[in-house]
C-alpha positions, 0 to 999 in steps of 0.5 A, a space after each residue: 139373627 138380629 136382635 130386632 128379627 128374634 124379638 120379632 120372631 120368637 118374642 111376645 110383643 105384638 109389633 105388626 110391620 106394615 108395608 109402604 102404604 101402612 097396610 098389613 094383609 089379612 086372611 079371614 078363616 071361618 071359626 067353625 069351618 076353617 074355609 079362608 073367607 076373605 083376604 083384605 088389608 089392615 091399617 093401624 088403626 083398624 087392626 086397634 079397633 079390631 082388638 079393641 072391639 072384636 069386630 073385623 075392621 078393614 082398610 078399603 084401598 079402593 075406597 081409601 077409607 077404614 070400614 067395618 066389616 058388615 056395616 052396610 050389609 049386617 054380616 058382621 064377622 066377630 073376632 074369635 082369635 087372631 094371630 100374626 106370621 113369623 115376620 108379623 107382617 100378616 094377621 090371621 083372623 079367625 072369626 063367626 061370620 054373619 051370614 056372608 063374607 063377599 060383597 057379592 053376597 057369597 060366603 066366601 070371597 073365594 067361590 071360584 076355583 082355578 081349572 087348567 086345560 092345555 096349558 090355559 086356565 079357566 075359571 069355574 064356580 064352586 060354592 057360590 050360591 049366593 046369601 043375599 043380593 048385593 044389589 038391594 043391599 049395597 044402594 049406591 
């Protein structure tokens, strides 16, 4: 193991390796729950703004933009706890979401679940009721 690799491994200091595009993934889990709410991506300066204010800040690939989470919809997620992988490649945020994590005005972004039956998949909902509908909230 290479000096470099241990320090990021096993030492102290917060050095997050962000991939090609100067991202890092994200899994958001819920404080209370533990249920996975969200997987987004990071780039520095959201992963500083997010320490530093303690409110989920992402970067939208799609959108090409950094963006807070909940300044649109008011579901806000407060930062309890965050953690990084072995290679620190990864954040792990543990937050107190506001009302609903997804943009489709779920819980969670994860409200289907993966069913298989002769050999095909199929999608099937689970817990996704929605919180609010992201129509009226979202206007383009």
């Amino acid at each position: 193991m290479s000096a470099h690799s241990h320090e990021i491994e096993e030492g102290l200091a917060f050095l997050p390796r962000f991939d090609a595009s100067g991202l890092v993934t994200c899994v958001a889990t819920d404080i209370a729950t533990g249920d996975v709410l969200m997987v987004a991506h990071m780039n520095e300066e959201a992963l500083r703004k997010t320490i530093a204010t303690g409110d989920a800040w992402y970067f939208s690939r799609s959108r090409n933009a950094l963006w807070r989470k909940g300044e649109t919809s008011g579901q806000i997620q407060r930062v309890v706890e965050m953690r990084t992988d072995c290679d620190q490649d990864a954040v792990w945020i543990r937050v107190e979401q506001v009302g609903a994590a997804c943009h489709t005005g779920r819980r969670s972004c994860f409200y289907r679940k993966v069913e298989g039956a002769d050999g095909e998949a199929k999608l099937v909902f689970a817990d996704a009721e929605r919180l609010f509908d992201p129509d009226s909230v979202y206007k383009k």
